[in-house]
Backbone as JSON, one array per atom type, in Angstrom:
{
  "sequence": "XXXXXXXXXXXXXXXXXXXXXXXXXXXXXXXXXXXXXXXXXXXXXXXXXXXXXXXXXXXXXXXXXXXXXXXXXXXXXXXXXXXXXXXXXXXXXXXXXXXXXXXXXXXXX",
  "N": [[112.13, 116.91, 115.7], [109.1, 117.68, 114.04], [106.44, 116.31, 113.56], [103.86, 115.81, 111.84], [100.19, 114.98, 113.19], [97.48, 113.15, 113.34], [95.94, 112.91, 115.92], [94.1, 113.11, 118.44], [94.44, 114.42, 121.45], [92.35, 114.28, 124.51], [91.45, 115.8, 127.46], [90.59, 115.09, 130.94], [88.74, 115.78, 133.7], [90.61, 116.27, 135.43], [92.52, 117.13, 134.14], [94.69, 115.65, 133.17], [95.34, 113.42, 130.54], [92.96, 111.96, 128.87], [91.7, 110.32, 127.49], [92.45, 109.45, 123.66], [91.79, 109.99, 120.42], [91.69, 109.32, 117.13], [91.7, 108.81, 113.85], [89.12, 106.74, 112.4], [90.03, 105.23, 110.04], [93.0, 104.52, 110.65], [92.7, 103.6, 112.73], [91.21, 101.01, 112.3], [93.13, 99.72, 110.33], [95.3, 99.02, 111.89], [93.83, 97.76, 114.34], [93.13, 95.43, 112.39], [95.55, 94.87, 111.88], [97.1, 94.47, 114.54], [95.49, 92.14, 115.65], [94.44, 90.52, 114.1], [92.29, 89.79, 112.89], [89.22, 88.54, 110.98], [86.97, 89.72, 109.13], [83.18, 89.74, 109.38], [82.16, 89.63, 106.95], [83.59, 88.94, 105.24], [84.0, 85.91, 105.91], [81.49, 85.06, 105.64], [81.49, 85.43, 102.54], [82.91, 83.78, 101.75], [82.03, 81.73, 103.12], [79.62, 80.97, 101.46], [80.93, 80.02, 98.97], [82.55, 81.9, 97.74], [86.58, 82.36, 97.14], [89.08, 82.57, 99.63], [91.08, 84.77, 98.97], [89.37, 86.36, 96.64], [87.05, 86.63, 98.79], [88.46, 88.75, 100.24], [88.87, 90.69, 97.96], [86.61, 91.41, 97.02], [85.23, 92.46, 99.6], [86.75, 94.89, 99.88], [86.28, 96.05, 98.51], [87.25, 96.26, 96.17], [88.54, 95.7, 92.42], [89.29, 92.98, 89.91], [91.34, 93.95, 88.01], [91.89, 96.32, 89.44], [93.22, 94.12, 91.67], [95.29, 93.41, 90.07], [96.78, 95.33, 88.9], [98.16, 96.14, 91.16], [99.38, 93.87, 92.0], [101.16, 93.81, 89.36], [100.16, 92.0, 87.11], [98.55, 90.32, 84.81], [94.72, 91.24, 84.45], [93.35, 88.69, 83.51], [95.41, 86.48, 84.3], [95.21, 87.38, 87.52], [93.03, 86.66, 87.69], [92.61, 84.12, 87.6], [94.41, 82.96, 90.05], [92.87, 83.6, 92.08], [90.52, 82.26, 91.3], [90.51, 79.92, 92.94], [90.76, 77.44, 92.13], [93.79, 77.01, 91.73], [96.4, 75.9, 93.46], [97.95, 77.88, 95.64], [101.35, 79.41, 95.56], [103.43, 80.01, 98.63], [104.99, 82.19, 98.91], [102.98, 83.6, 96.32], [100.88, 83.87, 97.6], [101.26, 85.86, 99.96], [102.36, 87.84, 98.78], [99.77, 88.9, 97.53], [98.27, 89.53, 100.16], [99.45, 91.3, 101.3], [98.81, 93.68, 98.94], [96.37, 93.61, 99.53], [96.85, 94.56, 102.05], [96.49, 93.0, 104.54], [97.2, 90.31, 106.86], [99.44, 87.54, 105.72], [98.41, 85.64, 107.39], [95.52, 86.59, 108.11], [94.64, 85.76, 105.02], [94.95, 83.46, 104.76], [93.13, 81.49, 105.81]],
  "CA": [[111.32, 116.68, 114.53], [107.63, 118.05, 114.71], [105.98, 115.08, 112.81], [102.32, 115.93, 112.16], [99.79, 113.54, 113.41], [96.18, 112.89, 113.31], [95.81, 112.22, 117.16], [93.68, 114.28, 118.97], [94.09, 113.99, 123.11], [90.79, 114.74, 125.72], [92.02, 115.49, 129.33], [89.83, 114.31, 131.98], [88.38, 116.73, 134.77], [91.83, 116.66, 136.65], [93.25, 118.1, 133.29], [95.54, 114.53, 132.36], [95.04, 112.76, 129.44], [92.27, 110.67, 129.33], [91.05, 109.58, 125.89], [92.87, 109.47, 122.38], [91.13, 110.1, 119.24], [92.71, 108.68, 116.06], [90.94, 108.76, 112.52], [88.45, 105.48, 112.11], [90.81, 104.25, 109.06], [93.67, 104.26, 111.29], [92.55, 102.21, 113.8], [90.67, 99.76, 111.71], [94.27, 99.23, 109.93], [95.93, 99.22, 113.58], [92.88, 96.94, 114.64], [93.31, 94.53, 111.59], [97.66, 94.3, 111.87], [97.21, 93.36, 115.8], [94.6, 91.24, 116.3], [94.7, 89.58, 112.78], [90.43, 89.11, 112.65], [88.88, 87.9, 109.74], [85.81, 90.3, 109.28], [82.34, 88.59, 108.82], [81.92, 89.97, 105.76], [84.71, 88.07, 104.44], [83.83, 84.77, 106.23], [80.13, 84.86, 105.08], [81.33, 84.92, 101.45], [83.7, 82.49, 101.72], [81.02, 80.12, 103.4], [78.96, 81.39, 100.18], [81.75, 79.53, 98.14], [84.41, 82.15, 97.14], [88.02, 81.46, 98.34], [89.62, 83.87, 100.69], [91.63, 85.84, 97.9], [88.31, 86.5, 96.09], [86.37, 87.2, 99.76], [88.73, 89.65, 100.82], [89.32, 91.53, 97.15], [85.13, 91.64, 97.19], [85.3, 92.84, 100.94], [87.91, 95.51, 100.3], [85.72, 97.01, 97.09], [88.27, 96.09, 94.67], [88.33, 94.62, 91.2], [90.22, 92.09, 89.99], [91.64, 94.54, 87.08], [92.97, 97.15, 90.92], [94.66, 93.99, 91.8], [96.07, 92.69, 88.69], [97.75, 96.16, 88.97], [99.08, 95.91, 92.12], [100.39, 92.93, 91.65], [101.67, 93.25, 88.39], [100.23, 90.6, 86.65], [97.42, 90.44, 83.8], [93.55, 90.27, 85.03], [93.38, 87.01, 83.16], [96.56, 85.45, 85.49], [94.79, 87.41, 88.59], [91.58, 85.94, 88.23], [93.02, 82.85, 87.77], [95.07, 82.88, 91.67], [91.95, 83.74, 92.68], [89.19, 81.31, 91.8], [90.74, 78.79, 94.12], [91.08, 76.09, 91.33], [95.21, 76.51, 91.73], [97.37, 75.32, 95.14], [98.91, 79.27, 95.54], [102.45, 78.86, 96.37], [103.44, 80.98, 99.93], [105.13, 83.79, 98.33], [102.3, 84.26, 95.66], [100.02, 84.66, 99.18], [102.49, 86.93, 100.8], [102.23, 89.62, 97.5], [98.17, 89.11, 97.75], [98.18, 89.53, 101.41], [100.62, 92.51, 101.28], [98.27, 94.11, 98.12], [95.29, 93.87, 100.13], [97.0, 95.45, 103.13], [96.15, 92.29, 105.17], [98.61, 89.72, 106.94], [98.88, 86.1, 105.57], [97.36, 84.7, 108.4], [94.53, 86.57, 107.43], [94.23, 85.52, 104.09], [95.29, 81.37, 104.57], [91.89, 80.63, 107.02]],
  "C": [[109.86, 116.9, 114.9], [106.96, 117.18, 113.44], [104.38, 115.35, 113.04], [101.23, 114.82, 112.05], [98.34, 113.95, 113.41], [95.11, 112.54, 114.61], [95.42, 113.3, 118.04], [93.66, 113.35, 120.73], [92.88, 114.84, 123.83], [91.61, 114.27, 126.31], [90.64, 115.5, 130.17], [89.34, 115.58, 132.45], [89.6, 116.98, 135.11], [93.14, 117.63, 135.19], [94.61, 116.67, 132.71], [94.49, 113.97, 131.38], [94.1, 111.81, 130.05], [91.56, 109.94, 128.18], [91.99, 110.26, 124.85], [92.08, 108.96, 121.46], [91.56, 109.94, 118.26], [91.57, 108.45, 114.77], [90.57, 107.34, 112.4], [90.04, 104.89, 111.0], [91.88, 103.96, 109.75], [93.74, 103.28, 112.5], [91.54, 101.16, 113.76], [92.32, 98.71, 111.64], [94.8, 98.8, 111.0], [95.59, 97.85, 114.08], [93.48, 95.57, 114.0], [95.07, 93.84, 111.74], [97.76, 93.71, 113.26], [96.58, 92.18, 116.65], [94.61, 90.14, 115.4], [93.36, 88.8, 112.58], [90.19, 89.12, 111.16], [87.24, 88.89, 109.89], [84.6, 89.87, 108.83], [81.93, 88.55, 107.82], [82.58, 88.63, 104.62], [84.63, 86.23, 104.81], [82.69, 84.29, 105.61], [80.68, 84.82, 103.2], [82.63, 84.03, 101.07], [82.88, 81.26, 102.16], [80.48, 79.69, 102.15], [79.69, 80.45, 99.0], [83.32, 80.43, 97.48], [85.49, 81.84, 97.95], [88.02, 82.9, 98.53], [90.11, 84.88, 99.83], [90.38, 86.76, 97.34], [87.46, 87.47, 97.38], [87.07, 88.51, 100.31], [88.95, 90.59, 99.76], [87.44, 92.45, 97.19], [84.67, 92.96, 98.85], [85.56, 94.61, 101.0], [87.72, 96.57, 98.67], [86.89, 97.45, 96.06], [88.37, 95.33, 93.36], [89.76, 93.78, 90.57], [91.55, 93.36, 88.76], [92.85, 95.33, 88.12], [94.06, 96.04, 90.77], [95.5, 93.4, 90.88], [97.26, 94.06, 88.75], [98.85, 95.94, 90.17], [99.94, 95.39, 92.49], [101.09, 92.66, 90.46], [101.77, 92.81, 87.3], [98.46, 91.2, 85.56], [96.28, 90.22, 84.62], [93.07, 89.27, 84.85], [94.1, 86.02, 84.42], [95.9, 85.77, 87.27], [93.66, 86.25, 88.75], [91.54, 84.06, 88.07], [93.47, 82.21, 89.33], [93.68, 83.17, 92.07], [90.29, 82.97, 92.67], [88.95, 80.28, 91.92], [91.08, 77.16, 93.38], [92.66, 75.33, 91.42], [95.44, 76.44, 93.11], [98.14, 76.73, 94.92], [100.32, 79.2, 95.94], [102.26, 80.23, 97.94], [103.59, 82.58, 99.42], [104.25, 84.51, 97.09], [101.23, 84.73, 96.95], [100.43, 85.64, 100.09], [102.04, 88.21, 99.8], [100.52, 89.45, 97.47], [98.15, 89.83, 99.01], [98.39, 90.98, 101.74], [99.61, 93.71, 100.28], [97.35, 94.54, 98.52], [95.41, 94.58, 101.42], [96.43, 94.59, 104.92], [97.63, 91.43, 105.41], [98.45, 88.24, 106.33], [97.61, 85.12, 106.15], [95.87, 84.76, 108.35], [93.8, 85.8, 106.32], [94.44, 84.12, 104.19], [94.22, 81.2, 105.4], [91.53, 79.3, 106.45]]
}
């Protein structure tokens, strides 16, 4: 299977591999799924007062209307899960989490 990839290799002087090059968005995403950081963007407006749902839709230059699609659900009922007034159950944080392309753990700080 010749599977086309985005991954450019640099060989060294001796002619082996010595650096891999991978498209920024790819190894943000990459970045974000193994380390599971909270970016300060998203912390600073959560100090600010919004909740995490809110800090990371703001973050992630999306409107509530995007994820009302994504998820489904009216932008009335979104913007409701989102301005922290309700207790979210798990699995409504799981389909946020998942929407935003982030892991729970992210989004529950």
């Amino acid at each position: 299977m010749n599977a086309r990839t985005n991954i450019q290799v640099i060989n060294g002087p001796d002619g082996k591999p010595a650096f891999v090059v991978i498209p920024y968005a790819e190894y943000v995403q990459k970045h974000r799924e193994e380390t599971g950081l909270i970016p300060h963007d998203v912390v600073s407006r959560t100090v600010d007062g919004a909740s995490p749902v809110r800090a990371w839709r703001e973050h992630l230059n999306l409107t509530q209307a995007d994820m009302a699609i994504r998820l489904g659900i009216s932008q009335p009922a979104y913007s409701e899960q989102e301005s922290g007034q309700l207790r979210l159950r798990k699995a409504t944080k799981e389909k946020i989490a998942a929407s935003l392309g982030i892991t729970l753990e992210q989004l529950d700080f």
